[in-house]
Rosetta silent file (secondary structure, phi, psi, omega in degrees, C-alpha in Angstrom):
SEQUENCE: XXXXXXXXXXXXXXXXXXXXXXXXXXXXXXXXXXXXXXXXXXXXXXXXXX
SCORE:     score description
SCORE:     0.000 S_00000001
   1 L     0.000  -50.575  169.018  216.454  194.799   67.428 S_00000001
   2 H   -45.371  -41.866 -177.982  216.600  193.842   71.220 S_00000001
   3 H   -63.598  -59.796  157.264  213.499  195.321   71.597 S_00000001
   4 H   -22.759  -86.738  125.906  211.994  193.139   68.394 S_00000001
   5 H    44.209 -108.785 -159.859  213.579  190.289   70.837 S_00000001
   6 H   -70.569  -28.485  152.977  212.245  190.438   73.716 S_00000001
   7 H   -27.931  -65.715 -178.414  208.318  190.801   72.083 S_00000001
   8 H   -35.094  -49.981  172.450  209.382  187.640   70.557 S_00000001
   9 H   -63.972  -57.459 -169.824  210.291  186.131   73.906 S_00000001
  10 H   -90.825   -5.351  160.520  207.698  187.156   75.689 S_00000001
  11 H   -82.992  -28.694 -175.349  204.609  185.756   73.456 S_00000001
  12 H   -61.379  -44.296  168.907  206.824  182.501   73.449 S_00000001
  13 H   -72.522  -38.865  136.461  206.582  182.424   77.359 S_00000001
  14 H   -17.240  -84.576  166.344  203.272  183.334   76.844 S_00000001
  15 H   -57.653  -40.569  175.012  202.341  180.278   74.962 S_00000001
  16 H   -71.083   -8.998 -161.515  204.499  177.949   76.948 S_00000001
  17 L  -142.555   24.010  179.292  203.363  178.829   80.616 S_00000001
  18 L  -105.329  147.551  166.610  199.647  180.071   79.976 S_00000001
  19 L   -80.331  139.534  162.011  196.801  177.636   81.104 S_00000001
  20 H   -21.506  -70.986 -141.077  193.648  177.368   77.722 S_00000001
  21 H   -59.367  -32.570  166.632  192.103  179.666   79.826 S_00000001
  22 H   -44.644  -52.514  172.483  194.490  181.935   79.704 S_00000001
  23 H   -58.204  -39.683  162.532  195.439  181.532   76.274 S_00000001
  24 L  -120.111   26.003  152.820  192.258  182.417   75.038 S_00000001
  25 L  -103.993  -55.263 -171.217  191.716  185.471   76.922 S_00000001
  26 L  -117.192   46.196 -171.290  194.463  187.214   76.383 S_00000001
  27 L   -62.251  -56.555 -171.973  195.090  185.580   73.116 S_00000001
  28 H   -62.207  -45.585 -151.428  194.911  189.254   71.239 S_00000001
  29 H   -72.412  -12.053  162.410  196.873  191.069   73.325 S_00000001
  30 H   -76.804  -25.388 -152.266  199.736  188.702   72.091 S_00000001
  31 L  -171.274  138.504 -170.176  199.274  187.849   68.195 S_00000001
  32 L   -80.155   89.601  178.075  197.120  189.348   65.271 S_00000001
  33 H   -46.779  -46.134 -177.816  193.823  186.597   65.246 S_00000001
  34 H   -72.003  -28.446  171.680  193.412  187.744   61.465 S_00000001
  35 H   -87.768  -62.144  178.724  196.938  187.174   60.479 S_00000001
  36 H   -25.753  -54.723  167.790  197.439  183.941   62.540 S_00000001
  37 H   -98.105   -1.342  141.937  194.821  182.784   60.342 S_00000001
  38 H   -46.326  -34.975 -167.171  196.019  184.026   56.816 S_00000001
  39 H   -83.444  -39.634 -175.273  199.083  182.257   58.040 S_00000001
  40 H   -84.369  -50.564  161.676  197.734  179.032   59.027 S_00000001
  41 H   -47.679  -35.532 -157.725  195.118  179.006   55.433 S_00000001
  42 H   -87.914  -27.554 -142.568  198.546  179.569   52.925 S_00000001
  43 H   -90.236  -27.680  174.361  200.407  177.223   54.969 S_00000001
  44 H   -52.924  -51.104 -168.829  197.807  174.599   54.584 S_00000001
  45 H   -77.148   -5.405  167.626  196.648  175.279   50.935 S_00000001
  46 L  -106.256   57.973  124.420  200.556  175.143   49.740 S_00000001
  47 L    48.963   71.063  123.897  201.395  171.919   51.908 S_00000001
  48 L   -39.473  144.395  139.559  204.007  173.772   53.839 S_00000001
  49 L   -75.771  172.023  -85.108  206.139  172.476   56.389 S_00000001
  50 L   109.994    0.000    0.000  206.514  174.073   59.363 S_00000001
């Protein structure tokens, strides 16, 4: 679970302390591009909150 964690952590720290450029260069090596946006289509077409 710690491990699980610190993944968690460290794409968070990622997002918060990366420059664009950064962010969208090593965008993959962080987060699933295909899933991000499966995730981002349901939550739109069911009016999610978030």
């Amino acid at each position: 679970m710690a491990v699980a964690y610190e993944k968690l952590n460290r794409a968070i720290r990622f997002v918060m302390n990366s420059t664009d450029e950064e962010f969208h260069s090593h965008f993959s090596e962080y987060f699933n591009l295909d899933a991000a946006l499966n995730y981002y289509c349901f939550v739109w077409y069911t009016n999610t909150k978030i």
